[in-house]
Backbone bond lengths (Angstrom), bond angles and torsions (degrees), N, CA, C in turn:
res aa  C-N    CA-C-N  psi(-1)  N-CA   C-N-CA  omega(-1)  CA-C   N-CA-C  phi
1 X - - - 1.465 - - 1.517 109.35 -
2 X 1.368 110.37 121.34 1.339 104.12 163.64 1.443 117.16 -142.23
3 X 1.839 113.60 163.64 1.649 119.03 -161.20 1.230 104.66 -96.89
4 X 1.089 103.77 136.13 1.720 117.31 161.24 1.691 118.47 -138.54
5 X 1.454 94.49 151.69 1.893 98.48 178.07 1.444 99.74 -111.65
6 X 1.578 120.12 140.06 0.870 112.59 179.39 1.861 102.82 -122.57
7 X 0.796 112.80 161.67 1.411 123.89 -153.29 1.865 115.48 -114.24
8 X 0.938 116.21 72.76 1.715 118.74 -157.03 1.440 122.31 -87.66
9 X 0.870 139.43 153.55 1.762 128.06 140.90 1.425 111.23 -116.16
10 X 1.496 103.48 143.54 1.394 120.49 -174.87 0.906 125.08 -150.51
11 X 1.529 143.80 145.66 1.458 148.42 179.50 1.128 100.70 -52.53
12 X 1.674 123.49 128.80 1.516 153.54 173.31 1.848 112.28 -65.19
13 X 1.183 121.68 29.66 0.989 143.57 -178.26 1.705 139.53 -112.12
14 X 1.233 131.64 125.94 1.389 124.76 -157.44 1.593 106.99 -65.10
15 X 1.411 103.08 135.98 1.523 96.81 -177.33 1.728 115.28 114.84
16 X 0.992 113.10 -24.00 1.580 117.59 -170.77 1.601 112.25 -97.06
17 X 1.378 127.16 -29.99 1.269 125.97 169.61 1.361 111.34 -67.71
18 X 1.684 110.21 -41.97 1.186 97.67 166.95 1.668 140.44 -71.01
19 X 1.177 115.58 -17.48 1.809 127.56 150.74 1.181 109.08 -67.10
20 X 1.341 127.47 -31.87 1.424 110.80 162.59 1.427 128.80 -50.35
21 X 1.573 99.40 -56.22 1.449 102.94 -165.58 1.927 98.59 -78.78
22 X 1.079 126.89 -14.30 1.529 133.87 -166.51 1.557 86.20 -76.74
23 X 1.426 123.25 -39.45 1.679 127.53 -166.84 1.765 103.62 -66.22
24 X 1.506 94.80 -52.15 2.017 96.81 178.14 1.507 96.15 -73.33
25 X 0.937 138.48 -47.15 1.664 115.23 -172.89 1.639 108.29 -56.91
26 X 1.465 110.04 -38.54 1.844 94.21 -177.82 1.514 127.47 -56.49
27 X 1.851 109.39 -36.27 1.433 94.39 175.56 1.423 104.01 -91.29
28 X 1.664 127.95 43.83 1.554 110.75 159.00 1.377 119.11 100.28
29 X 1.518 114.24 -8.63 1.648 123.79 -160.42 1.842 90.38 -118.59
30 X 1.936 103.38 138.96 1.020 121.04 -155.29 1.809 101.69 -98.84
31 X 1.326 125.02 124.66 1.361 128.08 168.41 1.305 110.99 -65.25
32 X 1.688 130.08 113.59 1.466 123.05 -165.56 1.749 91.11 -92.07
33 X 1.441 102.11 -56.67 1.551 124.39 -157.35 1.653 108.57 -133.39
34 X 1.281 94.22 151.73 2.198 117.12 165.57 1.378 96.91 -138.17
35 X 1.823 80.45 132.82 1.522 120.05 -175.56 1.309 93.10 -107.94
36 X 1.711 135.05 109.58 1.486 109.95 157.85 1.960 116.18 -94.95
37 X 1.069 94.65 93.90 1.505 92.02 -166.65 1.673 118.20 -61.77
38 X 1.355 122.19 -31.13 1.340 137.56 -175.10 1.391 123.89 -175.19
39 X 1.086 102.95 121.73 1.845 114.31 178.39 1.331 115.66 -101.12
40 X 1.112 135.57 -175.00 1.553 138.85 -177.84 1.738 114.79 106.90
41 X 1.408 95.27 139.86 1.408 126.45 176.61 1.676 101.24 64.26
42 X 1.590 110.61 60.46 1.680 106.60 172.31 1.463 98.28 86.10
43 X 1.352 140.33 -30.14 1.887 121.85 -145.80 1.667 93.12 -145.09
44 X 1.136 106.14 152.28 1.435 123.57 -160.35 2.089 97.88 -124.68
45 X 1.120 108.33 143.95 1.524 94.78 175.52 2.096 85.60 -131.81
46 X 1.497 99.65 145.32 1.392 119.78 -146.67 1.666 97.52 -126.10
47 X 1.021 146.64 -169.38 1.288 168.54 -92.92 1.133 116.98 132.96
48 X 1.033 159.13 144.28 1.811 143.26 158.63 1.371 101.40 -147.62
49 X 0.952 133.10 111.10 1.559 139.99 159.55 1.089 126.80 -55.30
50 X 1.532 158.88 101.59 1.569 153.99 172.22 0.973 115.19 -110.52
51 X 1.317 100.49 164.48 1.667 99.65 169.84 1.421 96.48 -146.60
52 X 1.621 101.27 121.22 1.503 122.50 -161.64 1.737 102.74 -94.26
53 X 1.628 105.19 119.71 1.909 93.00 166.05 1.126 124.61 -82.41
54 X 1.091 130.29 96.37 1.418 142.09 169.33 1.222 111.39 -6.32
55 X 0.974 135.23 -48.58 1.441 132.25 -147.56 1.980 112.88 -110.34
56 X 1.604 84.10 -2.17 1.529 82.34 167.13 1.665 111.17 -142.48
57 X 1.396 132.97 -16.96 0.985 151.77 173.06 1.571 127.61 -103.50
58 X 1.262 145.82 153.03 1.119 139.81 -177.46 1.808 113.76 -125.56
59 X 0.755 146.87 -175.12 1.677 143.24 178.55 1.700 92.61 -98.51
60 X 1.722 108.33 -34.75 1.705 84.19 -173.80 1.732 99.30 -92.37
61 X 1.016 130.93 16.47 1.498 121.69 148.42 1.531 136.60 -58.26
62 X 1.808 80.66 -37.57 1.614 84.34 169.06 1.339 128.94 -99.90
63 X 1.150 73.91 -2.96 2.026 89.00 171.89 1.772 110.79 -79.88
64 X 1.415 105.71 -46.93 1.484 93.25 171.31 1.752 101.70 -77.87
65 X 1.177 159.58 -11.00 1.605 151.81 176.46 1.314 89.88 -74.81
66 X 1.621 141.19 -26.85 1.364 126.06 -174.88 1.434 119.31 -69.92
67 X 1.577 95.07 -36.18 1.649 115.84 -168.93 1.156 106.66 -51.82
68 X 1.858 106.20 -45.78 1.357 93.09 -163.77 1.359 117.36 -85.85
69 X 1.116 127.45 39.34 1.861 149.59 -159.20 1.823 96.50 -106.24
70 X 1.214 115.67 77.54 1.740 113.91 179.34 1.874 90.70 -38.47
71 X 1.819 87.34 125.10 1.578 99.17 157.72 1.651 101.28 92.51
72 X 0.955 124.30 -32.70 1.740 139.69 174.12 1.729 108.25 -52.22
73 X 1.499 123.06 134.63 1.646 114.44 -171.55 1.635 66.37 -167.57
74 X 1.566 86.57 135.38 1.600 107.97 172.47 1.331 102.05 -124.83
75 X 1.778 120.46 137.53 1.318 117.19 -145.79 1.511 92.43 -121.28
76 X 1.701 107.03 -12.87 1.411 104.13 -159.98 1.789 113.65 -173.71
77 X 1.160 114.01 136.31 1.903 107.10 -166.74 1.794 95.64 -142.45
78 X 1.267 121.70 133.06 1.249 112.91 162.29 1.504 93.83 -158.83
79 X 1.450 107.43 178.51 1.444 118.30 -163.44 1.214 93.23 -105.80
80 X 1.541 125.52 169.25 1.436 155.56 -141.85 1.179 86.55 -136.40
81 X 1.901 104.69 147.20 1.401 108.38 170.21 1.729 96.15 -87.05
82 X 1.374 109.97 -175.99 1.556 106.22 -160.56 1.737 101.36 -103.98
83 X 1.574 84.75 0.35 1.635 79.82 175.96 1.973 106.74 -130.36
84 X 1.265 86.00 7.90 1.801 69.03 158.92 1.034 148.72 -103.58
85 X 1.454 110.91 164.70 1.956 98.85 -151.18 1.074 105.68 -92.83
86 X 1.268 125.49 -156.79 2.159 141.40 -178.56 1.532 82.19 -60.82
87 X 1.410 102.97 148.34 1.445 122.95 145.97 1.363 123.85 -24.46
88 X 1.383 89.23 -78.74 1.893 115.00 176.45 1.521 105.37 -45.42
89 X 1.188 109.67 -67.92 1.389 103.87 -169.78 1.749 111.37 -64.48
90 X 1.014 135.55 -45.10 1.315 131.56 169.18 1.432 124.03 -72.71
91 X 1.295 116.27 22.26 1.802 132.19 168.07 1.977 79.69 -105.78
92 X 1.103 126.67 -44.29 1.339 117.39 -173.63 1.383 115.92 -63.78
93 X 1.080 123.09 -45.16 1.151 137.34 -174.62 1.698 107.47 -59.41
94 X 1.239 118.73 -45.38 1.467 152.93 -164.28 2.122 80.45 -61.06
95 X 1.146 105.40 -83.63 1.580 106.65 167.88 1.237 134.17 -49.94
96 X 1.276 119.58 -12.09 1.457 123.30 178.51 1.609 102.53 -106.11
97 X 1.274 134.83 -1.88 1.386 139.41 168.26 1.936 110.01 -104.24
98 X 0.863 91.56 -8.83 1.500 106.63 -177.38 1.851 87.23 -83.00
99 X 1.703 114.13 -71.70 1.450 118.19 -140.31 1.620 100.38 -75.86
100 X 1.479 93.20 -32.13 2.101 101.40 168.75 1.431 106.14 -60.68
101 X 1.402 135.82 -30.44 1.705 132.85 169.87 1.504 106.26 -47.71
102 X 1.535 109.03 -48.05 1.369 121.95 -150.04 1.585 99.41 75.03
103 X 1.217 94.76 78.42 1.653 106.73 173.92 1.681 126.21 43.92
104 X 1.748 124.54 32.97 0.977 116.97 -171.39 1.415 109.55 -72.62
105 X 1.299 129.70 126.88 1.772 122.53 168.14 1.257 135.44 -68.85
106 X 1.500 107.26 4.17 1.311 110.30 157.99 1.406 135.47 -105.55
107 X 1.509 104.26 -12.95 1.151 108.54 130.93 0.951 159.86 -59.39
108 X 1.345 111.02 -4.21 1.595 127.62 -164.67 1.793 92.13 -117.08
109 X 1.388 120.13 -18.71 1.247 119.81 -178.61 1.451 106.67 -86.77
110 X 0.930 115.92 -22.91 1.999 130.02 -179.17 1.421 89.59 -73.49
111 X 1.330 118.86 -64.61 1.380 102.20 -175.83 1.302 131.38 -49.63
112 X 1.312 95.02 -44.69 1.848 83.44 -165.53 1.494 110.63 -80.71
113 X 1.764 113.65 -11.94 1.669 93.42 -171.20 1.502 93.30 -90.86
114 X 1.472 125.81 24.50 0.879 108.97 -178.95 1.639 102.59 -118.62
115 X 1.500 111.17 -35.14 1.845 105.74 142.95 1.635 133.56 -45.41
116 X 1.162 113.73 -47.93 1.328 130.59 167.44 1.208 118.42 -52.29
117 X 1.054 113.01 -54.36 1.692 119.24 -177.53 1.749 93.71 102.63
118 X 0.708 129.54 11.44 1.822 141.70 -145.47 1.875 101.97 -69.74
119 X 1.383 109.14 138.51 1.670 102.89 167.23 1.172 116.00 -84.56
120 X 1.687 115.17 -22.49 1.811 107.33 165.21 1.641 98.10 -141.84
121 X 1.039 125.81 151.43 1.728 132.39 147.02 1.393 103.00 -113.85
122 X 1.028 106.44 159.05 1.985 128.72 177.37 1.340 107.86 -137.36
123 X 1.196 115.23 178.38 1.434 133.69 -154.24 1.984 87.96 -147.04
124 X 1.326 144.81 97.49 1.034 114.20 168.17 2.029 109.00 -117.80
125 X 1.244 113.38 151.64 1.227 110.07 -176.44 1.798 111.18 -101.77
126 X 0.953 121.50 109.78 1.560 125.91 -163.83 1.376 105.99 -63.18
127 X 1.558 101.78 -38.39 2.167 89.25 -163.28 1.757 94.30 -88.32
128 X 0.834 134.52 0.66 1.848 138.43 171.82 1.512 110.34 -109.53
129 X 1.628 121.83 -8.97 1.329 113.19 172.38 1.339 116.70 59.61
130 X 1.267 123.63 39.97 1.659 122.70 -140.31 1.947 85.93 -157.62
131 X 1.801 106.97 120.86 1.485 104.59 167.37 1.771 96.40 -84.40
132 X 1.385 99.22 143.23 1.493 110.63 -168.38 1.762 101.58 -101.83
133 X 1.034 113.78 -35.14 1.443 127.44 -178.11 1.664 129.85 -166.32
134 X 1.465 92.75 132.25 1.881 93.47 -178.17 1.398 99.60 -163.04
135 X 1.385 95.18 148.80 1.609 129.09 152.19 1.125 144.18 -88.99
136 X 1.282 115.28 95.02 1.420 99.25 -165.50 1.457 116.43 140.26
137 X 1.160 131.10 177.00 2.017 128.31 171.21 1.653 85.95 -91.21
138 X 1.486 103.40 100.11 1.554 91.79 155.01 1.327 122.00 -104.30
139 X 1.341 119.80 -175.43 1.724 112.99 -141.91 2.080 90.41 -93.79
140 X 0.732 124.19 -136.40 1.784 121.93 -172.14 1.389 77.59 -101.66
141 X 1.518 99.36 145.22 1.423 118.63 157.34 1.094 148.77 -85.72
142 X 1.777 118.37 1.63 0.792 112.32 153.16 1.575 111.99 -79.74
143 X 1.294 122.18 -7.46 1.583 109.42 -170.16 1.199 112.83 -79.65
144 X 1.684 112.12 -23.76 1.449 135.20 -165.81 1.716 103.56 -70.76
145 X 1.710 118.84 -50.12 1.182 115.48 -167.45 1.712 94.82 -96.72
146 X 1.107 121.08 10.85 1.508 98.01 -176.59 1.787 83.21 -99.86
147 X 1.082 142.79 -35.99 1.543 161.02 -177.68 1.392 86.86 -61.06
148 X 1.440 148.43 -84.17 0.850 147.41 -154.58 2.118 113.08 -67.06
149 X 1.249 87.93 -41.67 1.995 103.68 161.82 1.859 105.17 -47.84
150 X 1.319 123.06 -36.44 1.396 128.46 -168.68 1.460 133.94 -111.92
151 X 1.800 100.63 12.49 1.212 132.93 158.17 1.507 103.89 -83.28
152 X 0.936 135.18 -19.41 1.726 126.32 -151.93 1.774 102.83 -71.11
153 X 1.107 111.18 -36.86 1.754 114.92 176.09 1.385 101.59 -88.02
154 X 1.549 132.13 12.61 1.635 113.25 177.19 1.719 106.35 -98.50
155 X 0.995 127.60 -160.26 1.382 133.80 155.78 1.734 117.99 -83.56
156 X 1.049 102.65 142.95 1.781 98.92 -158.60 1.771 90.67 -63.99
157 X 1.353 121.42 158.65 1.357 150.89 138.68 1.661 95.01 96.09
158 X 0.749 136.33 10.14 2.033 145.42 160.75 1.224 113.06 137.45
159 X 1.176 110.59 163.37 1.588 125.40 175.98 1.343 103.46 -130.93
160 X 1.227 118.23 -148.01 1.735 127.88 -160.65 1.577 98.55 -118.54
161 X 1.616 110.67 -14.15 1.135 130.18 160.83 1.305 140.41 -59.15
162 X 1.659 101.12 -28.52 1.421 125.47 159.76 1.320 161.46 -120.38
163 X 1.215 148.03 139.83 1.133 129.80 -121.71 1.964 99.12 -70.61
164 X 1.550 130.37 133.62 1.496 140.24 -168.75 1.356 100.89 -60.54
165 X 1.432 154.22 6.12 0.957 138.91 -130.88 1.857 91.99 -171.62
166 X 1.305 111.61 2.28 1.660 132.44 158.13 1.283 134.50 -99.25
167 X 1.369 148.91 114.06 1.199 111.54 -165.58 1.687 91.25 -130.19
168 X 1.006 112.96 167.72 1.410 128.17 -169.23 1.262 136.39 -145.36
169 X 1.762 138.06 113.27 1.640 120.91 154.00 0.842 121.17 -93.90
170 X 1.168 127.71 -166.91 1.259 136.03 108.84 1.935 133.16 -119.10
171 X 1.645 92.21 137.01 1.842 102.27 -170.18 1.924 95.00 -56.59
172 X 1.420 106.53 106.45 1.590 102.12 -177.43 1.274 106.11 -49.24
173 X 1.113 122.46 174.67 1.915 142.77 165.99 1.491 111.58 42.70
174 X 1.675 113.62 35.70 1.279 118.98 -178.52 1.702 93.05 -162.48
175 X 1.513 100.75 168.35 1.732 113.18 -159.83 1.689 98.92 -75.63
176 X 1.499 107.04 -36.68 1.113 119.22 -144.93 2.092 94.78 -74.15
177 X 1.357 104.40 163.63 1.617 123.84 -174.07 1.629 100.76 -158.87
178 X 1.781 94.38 148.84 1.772 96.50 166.58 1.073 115.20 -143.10
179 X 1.338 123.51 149.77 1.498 129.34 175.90 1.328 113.50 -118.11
180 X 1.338 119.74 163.70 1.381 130.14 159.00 1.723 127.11 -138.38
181 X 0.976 134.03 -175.93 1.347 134.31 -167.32 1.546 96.57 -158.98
182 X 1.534 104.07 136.47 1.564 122.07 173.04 1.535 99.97 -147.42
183 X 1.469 92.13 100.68 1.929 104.18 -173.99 2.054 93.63 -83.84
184 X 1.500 64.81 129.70 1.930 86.36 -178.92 1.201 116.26 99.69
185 X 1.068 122.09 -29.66 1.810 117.14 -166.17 1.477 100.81 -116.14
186 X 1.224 139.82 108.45 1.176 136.47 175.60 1.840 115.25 -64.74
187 X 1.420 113.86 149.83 1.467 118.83 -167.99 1.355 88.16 -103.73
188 X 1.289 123.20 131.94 1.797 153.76 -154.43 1.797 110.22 -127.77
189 X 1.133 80.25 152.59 2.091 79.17 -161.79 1.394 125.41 -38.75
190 X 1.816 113.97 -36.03 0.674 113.28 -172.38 1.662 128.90 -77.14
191 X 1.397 91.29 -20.06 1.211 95.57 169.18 1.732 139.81 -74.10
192 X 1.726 93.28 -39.64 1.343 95.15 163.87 1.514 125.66 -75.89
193 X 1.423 110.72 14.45 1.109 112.20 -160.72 2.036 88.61 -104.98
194 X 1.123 104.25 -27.13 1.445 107.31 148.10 1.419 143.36 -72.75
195 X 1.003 92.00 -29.78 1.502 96.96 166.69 1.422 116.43 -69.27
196 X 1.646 114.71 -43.17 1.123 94.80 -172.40 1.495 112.60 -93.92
197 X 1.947 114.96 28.98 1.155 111.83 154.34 1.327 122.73 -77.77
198 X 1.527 117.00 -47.55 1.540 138.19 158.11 1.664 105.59 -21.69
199 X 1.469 116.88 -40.14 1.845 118.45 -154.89 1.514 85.02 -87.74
200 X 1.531 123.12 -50.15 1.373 110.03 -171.64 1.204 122.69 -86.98
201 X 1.399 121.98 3.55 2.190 121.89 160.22 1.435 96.87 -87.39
202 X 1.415 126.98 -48.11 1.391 113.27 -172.62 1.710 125.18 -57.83
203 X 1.689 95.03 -36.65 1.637 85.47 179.75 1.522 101.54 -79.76
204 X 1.429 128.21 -21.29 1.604 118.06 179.06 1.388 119.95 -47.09
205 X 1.610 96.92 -38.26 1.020 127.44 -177.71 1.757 122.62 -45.35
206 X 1.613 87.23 -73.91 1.306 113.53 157.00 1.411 129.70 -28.08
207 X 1.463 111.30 -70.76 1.577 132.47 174.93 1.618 104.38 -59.37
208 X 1.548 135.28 -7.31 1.625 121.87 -173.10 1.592 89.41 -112.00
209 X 1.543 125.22 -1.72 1.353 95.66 161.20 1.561 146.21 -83.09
């Protein structure tokens, strides 16, 4: 048995999650979890959790049983580590290893590229112009903190302004901000909409020490 999320778009309409999930139960593969990451303009983009049995089912089985789902477009499929937990709960965790540091930032960078799924996170400090910490090939640094300097008037974790595939806070009532990058998979409302919960406990965080 093994987990995978699969990544969908679908008509915003009653009735279609459930042909979805009726489509992965036919070739044999189990619906764990729904992610609704973002809705708007008619179409909903989804998450779906399975857990595929190896030995009689394949991930591209259910990928072609999706196809044939009128209105169904799968944007994206990868496997699960075998030990990671809910989303939700491991964005918690992500903050509760952070506030047990007493605010270390490299801890807080382990976490999230490791919530994220991320190819780099950084640590950058705005009033020193200076990346403080990262994981990962990150892109030049001056591009990173001058990019991150020109978020400060957006809404924390992206806008329409920035590239879908960036995500961004900032730790409130402190200099410091972080980004990450996940090439290929675009970051969806719901997520940055976590992140930039993560930016405002950590700097609270921060500021009560």
């Amino acid at each position: 048995m093994s987990a995978h999320v699969i990544r969908v778009w679908l008509p915003d309409r009653p009735g279609t999650l459930g042909r979805v999930a009726a489509a992965i139960g036919s070739v044999g593969a189990d619906v764990t979890g729904i992610d609704i990451l973002e809705r708007g303009a008619g179409m909903a983009i989804d998450e779906v959790t399975i857990d595929v049995p190896d030995d009689t089912t394949s991930v591209d089985d259910v990928v072609l049983a999706l196809a044939r789902v009128e209105g169904v477009a799968v944007e994206d499929v990868h496997r699960l580590d075998d030990e990671r937990l809910d989303h939700g709960v491991m964005g918690l965790f992500v903050l509760a290893d952070f506030i047990e540091s007493s605010g270390d930032v490299d801890v807080l960078v382990s976490g999230l590229r490791r919530l994220l799924e991320a190819d780099w996170v950084a640590v950058v400090d705005r009033g020193r112009s200076a990346v403080l910490v990262a994981s990962g090939e990150v892109p030049d640094p001056s591009w990173l903190v001058a990019f991150l300097a020109g978020t400060i008037h957006l809404d924390d974790a992206g806008s329409e302004h920035t590239p879908s595939d960036v995500i961004w806070a900032h730790l409130a009532g402190t200099d410091l901000s972080f980004a990450a990058e996940r090439r290929g998979r675009a970051f969806r409302a719901r997520e940055r909409e976590q992140v930039s919960a993560i930016g405002r406990v950590a700097g609270a965080s921060m500021r009560r020490r």
